[in-house]
NUTOR-320695 format. One record per residue (C-alpha): residue number from 1; x, y, z. Coordinates in nm, 2 decimals. Example, Ala and Ser with C-alpha at 12.3 -4.5 7.8 and 13.67 -1.06 7.14 Angstrom:
% residues 2
<num:1 | u:1.23 | v:-0.45 | w:0.78>;
<num:2 | u:1.37 | v:-0.11 | w:0.71>;
//
This chain:
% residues 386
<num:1 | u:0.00 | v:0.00 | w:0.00>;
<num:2 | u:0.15 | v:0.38 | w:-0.06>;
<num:3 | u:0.16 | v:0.57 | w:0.15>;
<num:4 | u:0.04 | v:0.96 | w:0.05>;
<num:5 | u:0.28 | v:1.25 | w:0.22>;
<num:6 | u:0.17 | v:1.61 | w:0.20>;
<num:7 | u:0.40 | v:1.88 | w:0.22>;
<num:8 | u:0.30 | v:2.22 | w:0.22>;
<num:9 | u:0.52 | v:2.49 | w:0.07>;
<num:10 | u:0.55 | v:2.87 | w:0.12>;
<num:11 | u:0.71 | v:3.10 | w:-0.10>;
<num:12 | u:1.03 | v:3.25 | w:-0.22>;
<num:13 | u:1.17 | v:3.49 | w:0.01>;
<num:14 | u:1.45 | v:3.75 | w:-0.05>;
<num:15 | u:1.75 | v:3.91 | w:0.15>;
<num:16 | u:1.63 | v:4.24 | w:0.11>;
<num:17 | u:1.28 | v:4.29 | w:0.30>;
<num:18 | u:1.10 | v:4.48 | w:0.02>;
<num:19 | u:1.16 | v:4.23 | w:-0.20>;
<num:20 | u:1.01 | v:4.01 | w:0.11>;
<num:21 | u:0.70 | v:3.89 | w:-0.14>;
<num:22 | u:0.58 | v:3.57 | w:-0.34>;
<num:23 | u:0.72 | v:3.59 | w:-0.57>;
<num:24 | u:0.66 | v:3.22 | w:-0.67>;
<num:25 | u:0.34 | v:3.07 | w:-0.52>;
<num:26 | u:0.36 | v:2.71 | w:-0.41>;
<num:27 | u:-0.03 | v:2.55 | w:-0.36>;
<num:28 | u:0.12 | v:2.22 | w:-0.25>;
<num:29 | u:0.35 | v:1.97 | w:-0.30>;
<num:30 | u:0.22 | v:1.63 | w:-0.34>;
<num:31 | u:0.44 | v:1.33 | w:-0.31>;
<num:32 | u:0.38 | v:0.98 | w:-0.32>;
<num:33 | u:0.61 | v:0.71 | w:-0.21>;
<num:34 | u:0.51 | v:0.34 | w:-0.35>;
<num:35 | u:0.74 | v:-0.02 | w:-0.31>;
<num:36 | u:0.95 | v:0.10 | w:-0.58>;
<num:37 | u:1.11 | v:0.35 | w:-0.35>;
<num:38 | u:1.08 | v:0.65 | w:-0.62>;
<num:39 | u:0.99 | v:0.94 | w:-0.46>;
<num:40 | u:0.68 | v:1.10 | w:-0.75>;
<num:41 | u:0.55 | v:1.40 | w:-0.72>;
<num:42 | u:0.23 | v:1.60 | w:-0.86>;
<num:43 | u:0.17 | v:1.97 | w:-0.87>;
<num:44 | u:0.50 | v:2.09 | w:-0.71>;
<num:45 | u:0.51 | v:2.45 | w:-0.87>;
<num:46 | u:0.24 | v:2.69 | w:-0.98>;
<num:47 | u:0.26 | v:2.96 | w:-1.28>;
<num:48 | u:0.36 | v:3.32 | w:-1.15>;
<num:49 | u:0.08 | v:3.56 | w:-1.08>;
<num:50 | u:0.01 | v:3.87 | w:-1.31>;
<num:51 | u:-0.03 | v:4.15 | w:-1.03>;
<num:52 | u:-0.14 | v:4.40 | w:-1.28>;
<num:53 | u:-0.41 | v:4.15 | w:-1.34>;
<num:54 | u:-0.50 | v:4.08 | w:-0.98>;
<num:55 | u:-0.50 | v:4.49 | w:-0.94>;
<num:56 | u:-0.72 | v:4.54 | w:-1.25>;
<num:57 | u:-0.99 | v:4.32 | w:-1.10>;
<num:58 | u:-1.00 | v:4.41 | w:-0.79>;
<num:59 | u:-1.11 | v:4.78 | w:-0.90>;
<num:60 | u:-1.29 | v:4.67 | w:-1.17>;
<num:61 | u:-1.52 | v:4.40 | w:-1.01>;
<num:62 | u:-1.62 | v:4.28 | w:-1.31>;
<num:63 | u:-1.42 | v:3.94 | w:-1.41>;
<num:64 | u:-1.48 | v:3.76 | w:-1.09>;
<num:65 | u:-1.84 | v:3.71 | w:-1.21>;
<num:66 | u:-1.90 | v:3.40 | w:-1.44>;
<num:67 | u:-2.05 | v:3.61 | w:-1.70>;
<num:68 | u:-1.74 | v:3.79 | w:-1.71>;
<num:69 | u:-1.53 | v:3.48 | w:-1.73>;
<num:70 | u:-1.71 | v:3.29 | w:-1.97>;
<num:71 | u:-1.68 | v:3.60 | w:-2.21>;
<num:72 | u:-1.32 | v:3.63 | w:-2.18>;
<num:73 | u:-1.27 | v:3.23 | w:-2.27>;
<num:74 | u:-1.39 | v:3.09 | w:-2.58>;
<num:75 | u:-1.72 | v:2.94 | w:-2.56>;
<num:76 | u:-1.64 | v:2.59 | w:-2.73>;
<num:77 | u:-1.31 | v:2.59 | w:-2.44>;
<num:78 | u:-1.53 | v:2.68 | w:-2.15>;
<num:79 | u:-1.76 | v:2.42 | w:-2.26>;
<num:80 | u:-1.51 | v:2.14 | w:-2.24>;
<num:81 | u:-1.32 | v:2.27 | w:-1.94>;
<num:82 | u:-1.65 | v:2.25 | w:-1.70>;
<num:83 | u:-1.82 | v:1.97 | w:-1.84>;
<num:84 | u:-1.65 | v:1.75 | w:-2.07>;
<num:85 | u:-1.33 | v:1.73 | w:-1.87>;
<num:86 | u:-1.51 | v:1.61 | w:-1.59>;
<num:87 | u:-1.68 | v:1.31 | w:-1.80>;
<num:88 | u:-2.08 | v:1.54 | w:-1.81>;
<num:89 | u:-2.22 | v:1.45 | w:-2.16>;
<num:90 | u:-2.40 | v:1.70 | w:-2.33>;
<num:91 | u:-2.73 | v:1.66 | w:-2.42>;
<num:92 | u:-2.72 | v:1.84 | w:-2.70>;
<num:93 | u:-2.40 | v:1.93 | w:-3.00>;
<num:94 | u:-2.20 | v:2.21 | w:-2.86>;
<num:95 | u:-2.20 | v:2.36 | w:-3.21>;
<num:96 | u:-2.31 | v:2.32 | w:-3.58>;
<num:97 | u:-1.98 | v:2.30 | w:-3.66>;
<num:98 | u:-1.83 | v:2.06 | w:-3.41>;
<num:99 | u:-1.84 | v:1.76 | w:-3.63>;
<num:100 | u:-1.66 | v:1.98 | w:-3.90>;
<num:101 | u:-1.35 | v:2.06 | w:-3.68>;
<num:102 | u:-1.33 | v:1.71 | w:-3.55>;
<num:103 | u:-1.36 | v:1.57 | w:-3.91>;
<num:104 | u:-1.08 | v:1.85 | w:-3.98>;
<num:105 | u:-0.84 | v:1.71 | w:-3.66>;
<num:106 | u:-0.93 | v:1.35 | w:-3.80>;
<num:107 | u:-0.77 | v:1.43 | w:-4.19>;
<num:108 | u:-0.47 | v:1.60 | w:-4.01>;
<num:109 | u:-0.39 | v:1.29 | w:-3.78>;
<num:110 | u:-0.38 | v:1.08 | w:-4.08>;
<num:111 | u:-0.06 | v:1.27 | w:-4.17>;
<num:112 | u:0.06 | v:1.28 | w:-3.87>;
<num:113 | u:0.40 | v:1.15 | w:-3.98>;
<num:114 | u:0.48 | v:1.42 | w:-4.15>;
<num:115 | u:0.76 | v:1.66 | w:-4.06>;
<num:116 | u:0.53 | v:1.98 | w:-4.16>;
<num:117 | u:0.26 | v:1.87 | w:-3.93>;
<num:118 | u:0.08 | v:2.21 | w:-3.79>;
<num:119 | u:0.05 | v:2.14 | w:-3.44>;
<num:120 | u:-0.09 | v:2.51 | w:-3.37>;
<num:121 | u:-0.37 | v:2.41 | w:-3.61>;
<num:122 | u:-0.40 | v:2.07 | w:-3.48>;
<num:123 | u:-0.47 | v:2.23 | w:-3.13>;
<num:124 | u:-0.72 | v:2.50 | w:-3.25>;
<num:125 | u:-0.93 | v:2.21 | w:-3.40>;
<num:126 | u:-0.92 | v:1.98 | w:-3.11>;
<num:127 | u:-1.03 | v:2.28 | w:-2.88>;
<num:128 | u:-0.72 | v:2.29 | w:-2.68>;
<num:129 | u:-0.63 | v:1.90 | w:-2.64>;
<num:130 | u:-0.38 | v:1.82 | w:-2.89>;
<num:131 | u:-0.17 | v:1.61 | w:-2.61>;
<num:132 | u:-0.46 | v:1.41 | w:-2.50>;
<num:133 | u:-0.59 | v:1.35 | w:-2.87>;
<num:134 | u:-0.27 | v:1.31 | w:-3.02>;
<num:135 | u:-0.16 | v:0.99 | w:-2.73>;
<num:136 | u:-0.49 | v:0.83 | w:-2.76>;
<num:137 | u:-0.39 | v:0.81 | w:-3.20>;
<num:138 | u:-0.09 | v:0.71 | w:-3.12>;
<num:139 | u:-0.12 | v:0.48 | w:-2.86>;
<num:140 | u:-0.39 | v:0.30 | w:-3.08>;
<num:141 | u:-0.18 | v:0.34 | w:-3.46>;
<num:142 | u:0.11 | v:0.16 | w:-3.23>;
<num:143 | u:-0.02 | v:-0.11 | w:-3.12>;
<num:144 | u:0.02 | v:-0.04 | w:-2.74>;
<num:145 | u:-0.35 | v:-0.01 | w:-2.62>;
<num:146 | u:-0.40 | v:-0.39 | w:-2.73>;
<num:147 | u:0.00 | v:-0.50 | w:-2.69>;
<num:148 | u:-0.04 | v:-0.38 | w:-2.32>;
<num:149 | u:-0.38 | v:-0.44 | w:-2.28>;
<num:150 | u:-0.46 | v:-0.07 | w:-2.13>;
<num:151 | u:-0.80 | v:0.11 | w:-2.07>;
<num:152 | u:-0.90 | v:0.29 | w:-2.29>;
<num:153 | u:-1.12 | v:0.55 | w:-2.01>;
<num:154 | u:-0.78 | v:0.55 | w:-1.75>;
<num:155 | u:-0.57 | v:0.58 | w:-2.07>;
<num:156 | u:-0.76 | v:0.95 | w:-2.12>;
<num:157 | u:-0.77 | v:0.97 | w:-1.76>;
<num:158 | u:-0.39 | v:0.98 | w:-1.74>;
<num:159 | u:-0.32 | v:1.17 | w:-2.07>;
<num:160 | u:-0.55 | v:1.47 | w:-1.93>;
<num:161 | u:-0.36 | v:1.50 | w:-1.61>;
<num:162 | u:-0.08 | v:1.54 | w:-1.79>;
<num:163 | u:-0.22 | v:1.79 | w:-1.98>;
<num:164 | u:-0.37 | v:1.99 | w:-1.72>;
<num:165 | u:-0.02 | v:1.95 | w:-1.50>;
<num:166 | u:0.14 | v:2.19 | w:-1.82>;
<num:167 | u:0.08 | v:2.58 | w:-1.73>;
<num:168 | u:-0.14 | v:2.71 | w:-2.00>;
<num:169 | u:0.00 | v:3.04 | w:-1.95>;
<num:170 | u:0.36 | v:2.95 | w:-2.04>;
<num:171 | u:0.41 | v:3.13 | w:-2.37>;
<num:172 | u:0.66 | v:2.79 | w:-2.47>;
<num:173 | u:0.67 | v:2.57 | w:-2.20>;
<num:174 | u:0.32 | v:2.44 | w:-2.26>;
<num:175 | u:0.11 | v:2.12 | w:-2.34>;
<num:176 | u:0.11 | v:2.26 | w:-2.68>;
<num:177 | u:0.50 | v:2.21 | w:-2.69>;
<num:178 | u:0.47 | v:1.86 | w:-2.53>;
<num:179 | u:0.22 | v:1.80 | w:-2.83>;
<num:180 | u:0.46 | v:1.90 | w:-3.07>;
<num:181 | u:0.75 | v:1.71 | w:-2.94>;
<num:182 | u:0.57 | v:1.41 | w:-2.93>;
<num:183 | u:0.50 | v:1.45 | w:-3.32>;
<num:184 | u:0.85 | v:1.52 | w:-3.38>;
<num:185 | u:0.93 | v:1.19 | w:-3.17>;
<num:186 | u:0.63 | v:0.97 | w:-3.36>;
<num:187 | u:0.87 | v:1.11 | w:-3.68>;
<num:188 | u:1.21 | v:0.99 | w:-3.54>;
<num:189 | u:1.03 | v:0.65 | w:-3.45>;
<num:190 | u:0.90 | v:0.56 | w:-3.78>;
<num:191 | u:1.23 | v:0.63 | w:-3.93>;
<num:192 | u:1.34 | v:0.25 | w:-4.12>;
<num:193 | u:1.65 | v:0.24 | w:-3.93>;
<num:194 | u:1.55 | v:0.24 | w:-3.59>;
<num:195 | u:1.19 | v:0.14 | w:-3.61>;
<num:196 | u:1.27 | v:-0.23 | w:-3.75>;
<num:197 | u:1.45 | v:-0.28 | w:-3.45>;
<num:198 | u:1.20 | v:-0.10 | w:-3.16>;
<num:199 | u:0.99 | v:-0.28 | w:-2.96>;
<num:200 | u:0.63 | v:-0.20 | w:-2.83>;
<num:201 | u:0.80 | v:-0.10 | w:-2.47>;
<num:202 | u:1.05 | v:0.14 | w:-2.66>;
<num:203 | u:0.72 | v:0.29 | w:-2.84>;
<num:204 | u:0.52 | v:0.36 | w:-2.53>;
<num:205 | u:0.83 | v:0.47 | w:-2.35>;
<num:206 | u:0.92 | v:0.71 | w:-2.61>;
<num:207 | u:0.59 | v:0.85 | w:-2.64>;
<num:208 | u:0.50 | v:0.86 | w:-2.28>;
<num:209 | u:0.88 | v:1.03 | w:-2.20>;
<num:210 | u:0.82 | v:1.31 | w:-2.52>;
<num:211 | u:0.40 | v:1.42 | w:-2.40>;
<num:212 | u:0.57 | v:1.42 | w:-2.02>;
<num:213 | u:0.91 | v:1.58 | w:-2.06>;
<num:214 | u:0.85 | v:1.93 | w:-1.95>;
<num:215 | u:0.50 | v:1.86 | w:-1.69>;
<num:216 | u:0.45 | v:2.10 | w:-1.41>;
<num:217 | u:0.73 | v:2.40 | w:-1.63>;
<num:218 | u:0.73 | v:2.69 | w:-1.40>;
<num:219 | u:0.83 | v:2.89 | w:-1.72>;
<num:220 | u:1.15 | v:2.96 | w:-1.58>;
<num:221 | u:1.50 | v:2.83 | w:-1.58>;
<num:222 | u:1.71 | v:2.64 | w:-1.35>;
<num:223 | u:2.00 | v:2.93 | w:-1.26>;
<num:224 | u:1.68 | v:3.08 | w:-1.17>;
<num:225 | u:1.55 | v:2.84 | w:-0.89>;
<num:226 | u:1.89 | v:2.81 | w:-0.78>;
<num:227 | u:1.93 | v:3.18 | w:-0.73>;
<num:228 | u:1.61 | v:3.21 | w:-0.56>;
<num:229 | u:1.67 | v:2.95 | w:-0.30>;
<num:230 | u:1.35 | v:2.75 | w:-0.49>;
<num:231 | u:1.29 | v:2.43 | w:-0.30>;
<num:232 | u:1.26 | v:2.19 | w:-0.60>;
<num:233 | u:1.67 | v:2.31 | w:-0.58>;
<num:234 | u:1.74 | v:2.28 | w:-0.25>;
<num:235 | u:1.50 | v:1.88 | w:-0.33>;
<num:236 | u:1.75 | v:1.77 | w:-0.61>;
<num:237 | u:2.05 | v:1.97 | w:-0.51>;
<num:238 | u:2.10 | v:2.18 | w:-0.79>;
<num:239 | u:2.17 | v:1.95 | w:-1.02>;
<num:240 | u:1.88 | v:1.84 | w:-1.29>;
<num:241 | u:1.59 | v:2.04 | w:-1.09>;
<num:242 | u:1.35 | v:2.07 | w:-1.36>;
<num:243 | u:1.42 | v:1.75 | w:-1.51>;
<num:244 | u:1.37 | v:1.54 | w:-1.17>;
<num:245 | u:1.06 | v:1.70 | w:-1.14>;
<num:246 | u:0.90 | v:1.64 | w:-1.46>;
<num:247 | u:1.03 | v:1.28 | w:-1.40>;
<num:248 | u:0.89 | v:1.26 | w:-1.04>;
<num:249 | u:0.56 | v:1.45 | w:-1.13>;
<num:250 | u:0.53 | v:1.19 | w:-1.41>;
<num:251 | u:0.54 | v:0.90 | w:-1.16>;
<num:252 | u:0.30 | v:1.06 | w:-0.93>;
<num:253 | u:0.05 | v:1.06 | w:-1.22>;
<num:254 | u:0.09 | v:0.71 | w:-1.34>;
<num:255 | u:0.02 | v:0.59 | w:-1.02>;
<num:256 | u:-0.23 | v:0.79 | w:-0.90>;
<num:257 | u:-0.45 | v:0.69 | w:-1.21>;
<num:258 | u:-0.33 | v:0.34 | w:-1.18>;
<num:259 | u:-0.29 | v:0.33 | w:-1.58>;
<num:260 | u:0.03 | v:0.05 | w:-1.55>;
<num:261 | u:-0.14 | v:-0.09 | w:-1.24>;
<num:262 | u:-0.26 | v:-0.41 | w:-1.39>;
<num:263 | u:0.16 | v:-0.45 | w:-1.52>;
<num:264 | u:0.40 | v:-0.73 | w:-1.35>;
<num:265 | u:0.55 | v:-0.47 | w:-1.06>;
<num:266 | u:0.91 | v:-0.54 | w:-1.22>;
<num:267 | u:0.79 | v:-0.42 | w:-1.55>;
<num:268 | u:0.64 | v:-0.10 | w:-1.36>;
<num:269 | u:0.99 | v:-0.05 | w:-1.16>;
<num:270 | u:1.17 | v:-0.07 | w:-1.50>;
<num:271 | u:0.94 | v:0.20 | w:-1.72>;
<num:272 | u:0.98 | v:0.45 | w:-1.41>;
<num:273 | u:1.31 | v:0.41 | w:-1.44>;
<num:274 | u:1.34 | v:0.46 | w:-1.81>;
<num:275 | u:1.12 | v:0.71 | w:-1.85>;
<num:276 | u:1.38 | v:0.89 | w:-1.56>;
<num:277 | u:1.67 | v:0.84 | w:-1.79>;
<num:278 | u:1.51 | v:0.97 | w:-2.08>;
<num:279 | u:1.34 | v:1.26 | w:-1.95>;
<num:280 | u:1.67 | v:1.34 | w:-1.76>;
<num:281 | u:1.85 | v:1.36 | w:-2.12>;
<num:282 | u:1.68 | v:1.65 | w:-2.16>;
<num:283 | u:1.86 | v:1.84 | w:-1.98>;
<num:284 | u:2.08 | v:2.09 | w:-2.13>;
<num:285 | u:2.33 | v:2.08 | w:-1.93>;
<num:286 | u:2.40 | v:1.73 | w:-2.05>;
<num:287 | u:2.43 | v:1.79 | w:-2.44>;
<num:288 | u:2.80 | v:1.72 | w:-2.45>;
<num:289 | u:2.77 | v:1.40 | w:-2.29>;
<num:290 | u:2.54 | v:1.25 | w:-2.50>;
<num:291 | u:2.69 | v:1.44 | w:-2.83>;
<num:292 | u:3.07 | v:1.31 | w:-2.70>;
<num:293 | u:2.88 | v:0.94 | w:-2.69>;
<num:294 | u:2.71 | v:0.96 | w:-3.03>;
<num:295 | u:3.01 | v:1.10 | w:-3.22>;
<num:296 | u:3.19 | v:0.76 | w:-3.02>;
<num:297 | u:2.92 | v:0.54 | w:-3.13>;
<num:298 | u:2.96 | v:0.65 | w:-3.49>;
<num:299 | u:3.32 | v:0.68 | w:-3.54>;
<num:300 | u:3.35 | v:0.30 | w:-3.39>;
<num:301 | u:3.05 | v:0.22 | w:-3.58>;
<num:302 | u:2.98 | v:0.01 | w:-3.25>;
<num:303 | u:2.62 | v:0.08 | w:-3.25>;
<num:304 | u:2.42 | v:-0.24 | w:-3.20>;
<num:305 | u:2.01 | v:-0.14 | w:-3.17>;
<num:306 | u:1.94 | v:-0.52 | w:-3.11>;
<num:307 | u:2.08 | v:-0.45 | w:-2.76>;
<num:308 | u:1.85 | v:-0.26 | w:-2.54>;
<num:309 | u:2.11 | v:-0.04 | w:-2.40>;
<num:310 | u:2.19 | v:0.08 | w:-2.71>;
<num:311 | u:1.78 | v:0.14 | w:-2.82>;
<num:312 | u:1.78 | v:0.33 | w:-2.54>;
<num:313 | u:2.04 | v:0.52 | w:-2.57>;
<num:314 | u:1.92 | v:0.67 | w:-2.92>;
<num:315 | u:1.59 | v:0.68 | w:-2.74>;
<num:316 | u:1.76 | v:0.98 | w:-2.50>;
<num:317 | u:1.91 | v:1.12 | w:-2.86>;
<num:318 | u:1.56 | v:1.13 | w:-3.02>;
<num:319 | u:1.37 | v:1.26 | w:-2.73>;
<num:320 | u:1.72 | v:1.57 | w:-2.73>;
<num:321 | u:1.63 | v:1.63 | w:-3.09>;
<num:322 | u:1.26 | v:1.63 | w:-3.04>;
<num:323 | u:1.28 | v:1.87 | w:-2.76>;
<num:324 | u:1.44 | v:2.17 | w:-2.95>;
<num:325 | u:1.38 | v:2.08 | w:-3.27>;
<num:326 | u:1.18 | v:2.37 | w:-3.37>;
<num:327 | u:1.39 | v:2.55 | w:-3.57>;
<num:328 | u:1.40 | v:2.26 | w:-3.77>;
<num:329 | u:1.05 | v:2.28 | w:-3.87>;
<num:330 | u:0.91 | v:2.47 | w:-4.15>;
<num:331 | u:0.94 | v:2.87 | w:-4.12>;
<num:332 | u:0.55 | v:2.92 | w:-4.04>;
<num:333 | u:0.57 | v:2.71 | w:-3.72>;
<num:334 | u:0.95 | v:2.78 | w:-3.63>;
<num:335 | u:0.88 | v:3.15 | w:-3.61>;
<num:336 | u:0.56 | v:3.13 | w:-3.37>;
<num:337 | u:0.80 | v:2.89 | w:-3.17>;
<num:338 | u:1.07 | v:3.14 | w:-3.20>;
<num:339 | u:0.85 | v:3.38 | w:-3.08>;
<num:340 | u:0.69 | v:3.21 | w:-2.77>;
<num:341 | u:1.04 | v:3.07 | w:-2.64>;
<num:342 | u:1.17 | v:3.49 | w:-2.67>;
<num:343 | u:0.88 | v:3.56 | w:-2.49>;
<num:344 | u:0.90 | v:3.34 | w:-2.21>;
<num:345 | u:1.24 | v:3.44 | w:-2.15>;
<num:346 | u:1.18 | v:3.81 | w:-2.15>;
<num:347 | u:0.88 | v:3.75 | w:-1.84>;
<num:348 | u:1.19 | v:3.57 | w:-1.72>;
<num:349 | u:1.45 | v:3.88 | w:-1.71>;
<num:350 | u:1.17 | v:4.12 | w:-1.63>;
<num:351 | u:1.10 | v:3.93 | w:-1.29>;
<num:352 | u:1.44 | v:3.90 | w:-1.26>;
<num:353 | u:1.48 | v:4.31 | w:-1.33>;
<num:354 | u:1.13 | v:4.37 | w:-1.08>;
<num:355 | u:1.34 | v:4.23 | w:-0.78>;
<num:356 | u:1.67 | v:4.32 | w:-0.87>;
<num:357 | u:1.79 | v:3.98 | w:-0.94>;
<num:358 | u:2.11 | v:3.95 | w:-1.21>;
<num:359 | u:1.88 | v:3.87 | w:-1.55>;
<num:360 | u:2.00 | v:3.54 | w:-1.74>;
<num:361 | u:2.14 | v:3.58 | w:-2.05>;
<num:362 | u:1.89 | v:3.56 | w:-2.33>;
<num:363 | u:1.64 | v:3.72 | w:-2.11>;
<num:364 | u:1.69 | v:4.08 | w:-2.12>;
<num:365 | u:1.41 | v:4.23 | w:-2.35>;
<num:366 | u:1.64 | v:4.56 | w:-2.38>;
<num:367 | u:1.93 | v:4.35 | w:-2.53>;
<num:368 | u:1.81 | v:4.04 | w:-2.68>;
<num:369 | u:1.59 | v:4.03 | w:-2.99>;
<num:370 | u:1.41 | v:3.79 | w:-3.09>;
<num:371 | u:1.69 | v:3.70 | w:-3.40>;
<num:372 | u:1.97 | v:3.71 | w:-3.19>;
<num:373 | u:1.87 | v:3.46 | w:-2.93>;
<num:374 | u:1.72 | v:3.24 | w:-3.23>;
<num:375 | u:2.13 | v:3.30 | w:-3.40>;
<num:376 | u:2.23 | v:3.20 | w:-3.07>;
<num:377 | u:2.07 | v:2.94 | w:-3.04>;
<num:378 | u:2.15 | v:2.80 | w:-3.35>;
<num:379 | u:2.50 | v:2.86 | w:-3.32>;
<num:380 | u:2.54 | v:2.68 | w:-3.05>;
<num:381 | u:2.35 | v:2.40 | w:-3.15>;
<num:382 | u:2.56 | v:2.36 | w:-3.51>;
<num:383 | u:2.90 | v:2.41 | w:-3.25>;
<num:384 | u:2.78 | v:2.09 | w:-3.07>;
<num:385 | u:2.73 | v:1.90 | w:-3.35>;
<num:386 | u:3.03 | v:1.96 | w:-3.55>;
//
């Protein structure tokens, strides 16, 4: 039996006592500890409060009403976010043209393989649940639902946890990102060199690591929880913080909807772990050692995908290139990511700038434009890979 262990935590406080405010709001930190000895975690940080906002309604009065509310949100998102979500049925169609968008979602899925797939598109017409709707296709063109004999209702269950655990008001760090890496990893495990050679565990593994990767994003960096004394980096010791808490938030999620539960517990043991190691390689900090590994693998030519150390290895590669492979995508979509990931890191460096903190490079609004971070980027990634 687990056993559940709340935590409470408070906020970030500063040396200097007018900078004495939240500056990051913690509702709760939820762990769960179960025989495999993994600590998981769900809902350890929480998106950053807009005070203008908060200050604008207070004088205003007007958005705390539910008339006010449901006229700033889309009807159609509204819709499925207080009733659908939470498994009401509608008694009647939401729209006249419902069954036209779905049709519309349906066509794109069926080129879903493709590297120009419009995953901003793909999200419009599934009202906001590309993650959720894109697993479920997946899960089933793979095989996995049948192979590992999965529910089909926990199976959504799980998939719109995850979904929900992303911050929807992350400009990059969204579930709208985890959508699109997953695509770019469905791509990567179709190609005829490594797909001969993957197994239905490699699929689901790959799959679950890309839609989970970046869960719970606070929309800011690691220097930045370091600096501010954040306790997910005081919890993993500065090294990996973001990472280990995807990871552990992951966990926390499996289990608590029981979607492996059914599963041998040395099979569970083993996909926690994996899905650690994967969603560990994401870490940036890390791109060396896996690039000093590959360019070993390749000169030696020692490469061997009929070992599983070796599958999982370019399992970690694919899930690196998926992850900031944007640039890479056709201009229409690489500029709107371009333009998200700029503006997440200028919220960064003006928080950084409100409380007098030293702004991270790329995060200075005043100094970094939008095509110098992207040439940056760039750069650096071309540097790594010569």
């Amino acid at each position: 039996m687990s056993c559940l262990m709340v935590e409470r935590c408070g906020e970030i406080l500063f040396e200097n006592p007018d900078q004495n405010v939240k500056c990051v709001c913690m509702l709760g930190d939820v762990r769960l500890r179960g025989q495999t000895g993994v600590p998981a975690e769900r809902r350890g940080s929480y998106p950053f409060i807009d005070f203008r906002l908060l200050n604008n309604t207070t004088h205003s009065g007007e958005i705390g009403t539910k008339k006010k509310v449901k006229r700033l949100l889309s009807f159609q998102r509204y819709f499925h976010a207080s009733r659908l979500l939470r498994g009401i049925i509608p008694q009647a169609p939401l729209h006249l043209l419902d069954e036209d968008y779905l049709g519309q979602a349906r066509h794109m899925l069926s080129k879903v393989g493709m590297w120009d797939f419009d995953i901003f598109l793909f999200d419009r017409l599934t009202n906001g649940n590309s993650l959720v709707t894109l697993l479920c296709h997946l899960f089933n063109t793979h095989g996995l639902i049948h192979h590992f004999k999965l529910d089909m209702v926990t199976l959504h269950r799980f998939l719109v946890m995850v979904q929900e655990d992303y911050h929807s008001q992350n400009p990059y760090h969204n579930a709208v990102h985890a959508a699109d890496v997953t695509q770019a990893m469905h791509c990567y495990l179709k190609e005829p060199k490594l797909a001969s050679f993957l197994t239905p565990l490699d699929i689901m593994l790959g799959l679950l690591a890309a839609a989970a990767h970046d869960v719970d994003h606070p929309g800011v960096n690691q220097p930045f929880l370091i600096k501010t004394n954040h306790h997910l980096a005081n919890l993993y010791q500065n090294m990996s913080v973001l990472e280990n808490h995807h990871w552990r938030s992951t966990i926390g999620m499996l289990r608590e909807s029981r979607l492996l539960a059914h599963l041998p517990k040395e099979m569970t043991q083993d996909i926690e772990q994996q899905l650690g190691s994967l969603i560990l390689a994401t870490d940036i900090n890390r791109q060396n050692e896996f690039l000093t590994r590959l360019r070993t693998h390749l000169h030696d030519k020692d490469l061997r995908l009929e070992d599983g150390h070796d599958r999982h290895f370019m399992l970690q590669i694919a899930l690196k290139c998926a992850d900031i492979c944007n640039p890479c995508r056709v201009w229409e979509m690489s500029k709107q990511w371009s333009e998200r990931v700029c503006e997440e890191f200028y919220r960064q460096g003006d928080l950084e700038q409100k409380f007098e903190l030293e702004i991270s490079p790329l995060c200075n609004q005043q100094k970094d434009s939008i095509p110098s971070i992207q040439i940056g980027e760039l750069n650096s990634i071309l540097i790594l890979n010569e």
